[in-house]
N, C-alpha and C positions, 0 to 999 in steps of 0.2 A: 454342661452346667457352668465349667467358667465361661461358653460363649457368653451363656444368658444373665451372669454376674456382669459383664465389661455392656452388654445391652443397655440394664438399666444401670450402671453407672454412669452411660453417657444420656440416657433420659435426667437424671439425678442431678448432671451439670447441667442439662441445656436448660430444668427448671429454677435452678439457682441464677443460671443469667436471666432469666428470665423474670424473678423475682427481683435480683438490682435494678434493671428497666422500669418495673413497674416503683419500684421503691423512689427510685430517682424522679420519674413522673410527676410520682404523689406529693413533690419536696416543690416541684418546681408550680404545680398548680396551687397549694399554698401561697406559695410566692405570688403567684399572678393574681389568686382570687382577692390577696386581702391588699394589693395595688389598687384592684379594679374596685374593690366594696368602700375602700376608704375616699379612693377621686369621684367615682361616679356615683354612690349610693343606690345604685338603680335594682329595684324588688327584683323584675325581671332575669336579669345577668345570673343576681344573687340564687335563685332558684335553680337556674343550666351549670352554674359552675358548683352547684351543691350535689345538682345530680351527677358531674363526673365524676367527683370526690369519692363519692359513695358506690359510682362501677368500680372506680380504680381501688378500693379497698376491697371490695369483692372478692376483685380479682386478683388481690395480693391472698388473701386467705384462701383462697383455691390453690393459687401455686404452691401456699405454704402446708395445706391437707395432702397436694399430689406428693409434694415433696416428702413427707413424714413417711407416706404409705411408700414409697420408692425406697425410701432409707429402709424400714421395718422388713422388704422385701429381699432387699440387698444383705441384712443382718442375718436371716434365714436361710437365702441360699450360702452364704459361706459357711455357716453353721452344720449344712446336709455335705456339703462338700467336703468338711476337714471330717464326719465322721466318714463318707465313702474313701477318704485317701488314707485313715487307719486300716479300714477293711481293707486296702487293697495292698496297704504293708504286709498287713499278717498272712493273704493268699500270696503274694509276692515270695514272701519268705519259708511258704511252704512250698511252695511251687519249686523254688532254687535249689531241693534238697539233691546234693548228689547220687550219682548209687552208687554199689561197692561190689564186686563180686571177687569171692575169696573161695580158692579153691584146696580142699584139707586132703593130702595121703596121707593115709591110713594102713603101714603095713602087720600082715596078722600072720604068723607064721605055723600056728598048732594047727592040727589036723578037726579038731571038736569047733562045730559053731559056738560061740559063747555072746551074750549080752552086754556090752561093757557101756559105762558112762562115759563121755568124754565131755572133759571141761576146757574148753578154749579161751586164750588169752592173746590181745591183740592188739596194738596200741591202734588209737585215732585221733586225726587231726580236729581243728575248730571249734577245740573245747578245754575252755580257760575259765577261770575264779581266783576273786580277789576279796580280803576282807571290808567290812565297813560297818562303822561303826555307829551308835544313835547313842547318846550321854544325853541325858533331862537331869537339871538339878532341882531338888527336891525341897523345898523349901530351904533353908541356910545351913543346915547339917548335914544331910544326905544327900548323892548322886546315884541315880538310876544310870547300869550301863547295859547296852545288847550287844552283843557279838553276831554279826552276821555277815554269811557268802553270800556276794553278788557273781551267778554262776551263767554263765555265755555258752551254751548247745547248739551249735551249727554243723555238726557231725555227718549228719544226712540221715540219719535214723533215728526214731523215738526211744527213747528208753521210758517201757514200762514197767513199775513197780520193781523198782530196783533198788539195792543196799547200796548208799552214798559213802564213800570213803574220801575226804579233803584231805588233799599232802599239802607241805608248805616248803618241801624241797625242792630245790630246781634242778633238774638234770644237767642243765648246761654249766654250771659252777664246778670246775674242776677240784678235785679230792686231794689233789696233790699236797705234802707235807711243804708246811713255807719256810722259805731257808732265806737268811739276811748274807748280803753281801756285806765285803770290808768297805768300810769307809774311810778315805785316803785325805789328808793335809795336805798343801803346795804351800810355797811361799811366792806370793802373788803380789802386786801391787794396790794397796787398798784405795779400794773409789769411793767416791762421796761425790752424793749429789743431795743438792740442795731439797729436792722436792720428798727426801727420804728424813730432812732433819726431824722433822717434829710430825709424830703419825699422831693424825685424831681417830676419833673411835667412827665409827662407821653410824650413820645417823637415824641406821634400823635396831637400836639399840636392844627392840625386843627379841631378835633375832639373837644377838651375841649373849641374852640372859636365859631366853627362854622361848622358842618360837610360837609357841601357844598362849603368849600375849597380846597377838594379835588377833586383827575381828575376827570372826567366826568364816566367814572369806575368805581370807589370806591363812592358810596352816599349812603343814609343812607338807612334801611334793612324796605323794603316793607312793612314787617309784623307789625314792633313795631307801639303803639297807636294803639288805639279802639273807640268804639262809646260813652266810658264814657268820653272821653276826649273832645267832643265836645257836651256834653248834653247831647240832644234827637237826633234821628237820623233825614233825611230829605230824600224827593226820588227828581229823575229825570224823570219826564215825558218825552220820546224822542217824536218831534215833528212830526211825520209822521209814517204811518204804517210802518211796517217790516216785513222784514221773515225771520225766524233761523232756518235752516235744523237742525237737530240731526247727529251732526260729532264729533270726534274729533280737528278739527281745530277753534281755536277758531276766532272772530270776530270782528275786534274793531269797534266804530261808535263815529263818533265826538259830543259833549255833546255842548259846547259851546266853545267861542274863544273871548281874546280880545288884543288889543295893548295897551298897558300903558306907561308912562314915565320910565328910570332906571339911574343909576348911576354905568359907569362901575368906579374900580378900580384894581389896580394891586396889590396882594399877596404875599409875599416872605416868607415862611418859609422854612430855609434850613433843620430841623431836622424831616420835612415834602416830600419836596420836593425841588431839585435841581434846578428848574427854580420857577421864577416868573409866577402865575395863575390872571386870568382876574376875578373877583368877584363881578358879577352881582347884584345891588340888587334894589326890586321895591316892589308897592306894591300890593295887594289882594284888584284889584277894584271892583270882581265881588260880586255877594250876594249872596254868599255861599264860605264855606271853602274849603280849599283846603287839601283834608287827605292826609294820606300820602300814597305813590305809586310812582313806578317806571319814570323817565323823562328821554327820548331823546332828547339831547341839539345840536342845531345848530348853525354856525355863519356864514359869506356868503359865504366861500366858500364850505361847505355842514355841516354832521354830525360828529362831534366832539367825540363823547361818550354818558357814560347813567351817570346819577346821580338819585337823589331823592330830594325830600320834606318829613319833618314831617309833623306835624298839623299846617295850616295857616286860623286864623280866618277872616271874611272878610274886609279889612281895617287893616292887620297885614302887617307889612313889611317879605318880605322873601330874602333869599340869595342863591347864585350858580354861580357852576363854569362854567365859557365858556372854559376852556384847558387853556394852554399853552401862557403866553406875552412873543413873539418874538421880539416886537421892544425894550424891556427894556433886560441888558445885568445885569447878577449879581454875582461877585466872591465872595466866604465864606473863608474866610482862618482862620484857630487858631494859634494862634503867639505865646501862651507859655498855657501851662500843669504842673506845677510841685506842690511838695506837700513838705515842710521844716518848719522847728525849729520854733514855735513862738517866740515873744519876752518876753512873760512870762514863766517862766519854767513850765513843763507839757504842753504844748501845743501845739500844729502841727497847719500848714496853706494852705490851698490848694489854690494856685492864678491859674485865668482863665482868658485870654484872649484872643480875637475873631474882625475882623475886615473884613466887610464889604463892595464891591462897586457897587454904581448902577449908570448904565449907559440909558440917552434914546436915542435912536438912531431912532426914529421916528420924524416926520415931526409938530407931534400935542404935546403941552404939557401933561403929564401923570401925577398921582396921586398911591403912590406907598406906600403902609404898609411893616416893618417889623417885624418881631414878633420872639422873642428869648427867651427860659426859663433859670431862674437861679433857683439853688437851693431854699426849702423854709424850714427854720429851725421849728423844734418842739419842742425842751426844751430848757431849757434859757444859758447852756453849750456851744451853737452850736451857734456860731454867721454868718449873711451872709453879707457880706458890698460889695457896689458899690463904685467904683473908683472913685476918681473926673477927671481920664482923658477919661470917659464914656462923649461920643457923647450929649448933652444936648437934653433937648425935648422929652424925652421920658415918655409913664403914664403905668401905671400895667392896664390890659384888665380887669381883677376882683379882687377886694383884697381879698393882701394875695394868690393870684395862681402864684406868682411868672414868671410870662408871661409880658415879657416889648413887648411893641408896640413902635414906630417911625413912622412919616407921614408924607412922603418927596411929594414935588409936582418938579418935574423935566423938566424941557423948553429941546426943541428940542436939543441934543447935549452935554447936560448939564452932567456931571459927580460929583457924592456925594459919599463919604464916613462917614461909621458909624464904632467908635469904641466900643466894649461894655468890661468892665474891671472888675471882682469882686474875693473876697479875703472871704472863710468858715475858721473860727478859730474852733477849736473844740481840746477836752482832748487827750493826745496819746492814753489813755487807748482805742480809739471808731474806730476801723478801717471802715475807710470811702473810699469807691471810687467814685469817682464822672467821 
């Protein structure tokens, strides 16, 4: 089948060259016939070059029906091809199953034949599960949340109709009790380097607040956190038998589900992201924690993206983004950059300012965060000051991170502006760019 795909893809080109020839043709007899109609006027001419016009458009729509029907053919067999390369995954992966042979002693020492049950237990490889997660927000109140295993059976045996028990321990995490070592002073020589004077905040600023400010794309990495993180481990009994062929394809199955209350708000960071994000947040009603793993996020009009969860104990509040607030409108503009003379001698000043608008343009009032980092000094040379014509109402998200917050609540229509203004003094000696 793919010989007979690359067949007529090369019929498919040679009628596309084929169609530019005739295309170009038809440009140039144009050209000739209304030369020849305007010098010569002659009926005769006028009739021969009327008749080739009319082969060569013919013959342009013929190339262009072969063409159509080659495309529509080509569209088909790829079609029959990716579904034979499914079927030949799933015989593939049945095909691959290992075998196993296990052989059991049995010693029996009485004298009387007797009947007995024997229960065998037996660890096996190529079979792993992870959680993951589907959150739908539910119009601006509620969040719909699933809980569910995504479970990988490559064992080499089927299991039919069998009772599912999910751990979430890891055997390889060692038990061992943690013990702190002493921690020891010298008297050293203290170093300074310049590139350590003045730390700025790191410019994924939704990372350092909250990592589930970001798109539904970017959330946090599956893997990090463990079983030490939440204790001891706990399982899932799945309620109802099952069956897990031995495939490669894995399987998800729903664990449990609940709707809870939330609180949406709107996110603005521009050194994050250029629009304002919807920043869901509720709590962890069920009785069990929520580790961390992969979530697809929906809102009503379908799926949005993928994000994640860390560890959520039960009764913890968690956070996440729904994408994109469309009804709030927000320009970032920087209105001065420069760096000059302080007013003590030896000293340079870097001034920064930034000004902000937010617009709602929705029907419901909104609740809108902004969040902007300043600089944050580390030796007592470097000074950082805020402006007094800085937007009032503003608090630091954590002290000392240098991340100012703003909590505007916006009525339908309503337009705010935020200025933020700040001035770094620091030695010429310290080349700083900010």
């Amino acid at each position: 089948m793919e010989k007979e795909i690359e067949d007529y893809e090369g019929k498919n080109s040679d009628l596309r060259n084929l169609r530019k020839i005739l295309t170009d043709t038809r440009l140039k007899l144009a050209e000739v016939i209304s030369k020849n109609l305007f010098y010569k006027k002659n009926e005769a001419d006028s009739k021969k070059w009327f008749q080739a016009l009319s082969g060569n458009r013919q013959s342009i729509q013929a190339v262009l029906s072969s063409d159509h029907e080659v495309g529509r053919t080509i569209k088909d067999l790829r079609k029959k091809l990716s579904e034979l390369q499914d079927k030949l995954s799933v015989i593939l992966s049945l095909s691959e199953k290992s075998s196993r042979i296990t052989k059991i002693l049995v010693s029996f020492t009485e004298a009387e034949k007797k009947e007995v049950r024997l229960n065998l237990t037996y660890q096996t490889g190529g079979v792993s599960w992870k959680p993951f997660y589907s959150v739908r927000m539910d119009g601006r109140e509620k969040i719909e949340f699933e809980y569910l295993a995504e479970i990988n059976q490559e064992s080499g045996e089927d299991w039919n109709n069998i009772n599912l028990l999910l751990s979430t321990s890891s055997p390889d995490v060692s038990g061992r009790r943690p013990r702190l070592s002493s921690q020891r002073l010298y008297d050293q020589k203290k170093k300074t380097d310049k590139d350590e004077l003045v730390t700025l905040q790191s410019q994924s600023i939704a990372g350092e607040s909250n990592a589930e400010v970001e798109s539904p794309e970017a959330g946090v990495d599956p893997t990090t956190g463990s079983s030490e993180e939440s204790g001891s481990g706990f399982l899932f009994r799945y309620s109802k038998p099952i069956t897990l062929l031995s495939r490669k394809e894995s399987k998800k199955l729903s664990l449990v589900s609940f709707t809870t209350d939330a609180v949406f708000t709107a996110l603005y960071v521009p050194a994050s992201k250029r629009y304002p994000l919807i920043r869901g947040s509720f709590k962890n009603v069920s009785g069990f924690p929520i580790i961390p793993g992969e979530t697809a996020v929906f809102r009503q009009a379908g799926m949005v993206g993928k994000s994640g969860f860390g560890y959520i104990s039960p009764g913890e509040k968690a956070e996440i983004s729904f994408g994109s607030e469309n009804e709030i409108r927000a320009v970032y503009r920087k209105e001065s950059n420069q760096t000059k003379e302080g007013i003590l001698s030896g000293t340079k000043v870097i001034e920064k300012s930034i000004r902000v608008e937010l617009e709602n343009f929705g029907k419901e009032p909104r609740t809108i965060s902004f969040q902007e980092a300043i600089p944050v000094s580390g030796v007592e040379s470097v000074k950082v000051s805020i402006d007094s014509t800085t937007t009032p109402g503003y608090a630091e998200v954590r002290k000392d991170s240098g991340i100012l917050e703003w909590k505007l609540d916006l009525k339908p229509n309503q337009k705010r502006e935020i200025k933020l203004k700040y001035k770094v003094n620091f030695p010429v000696e310290f080349d700083l760019n900010l």
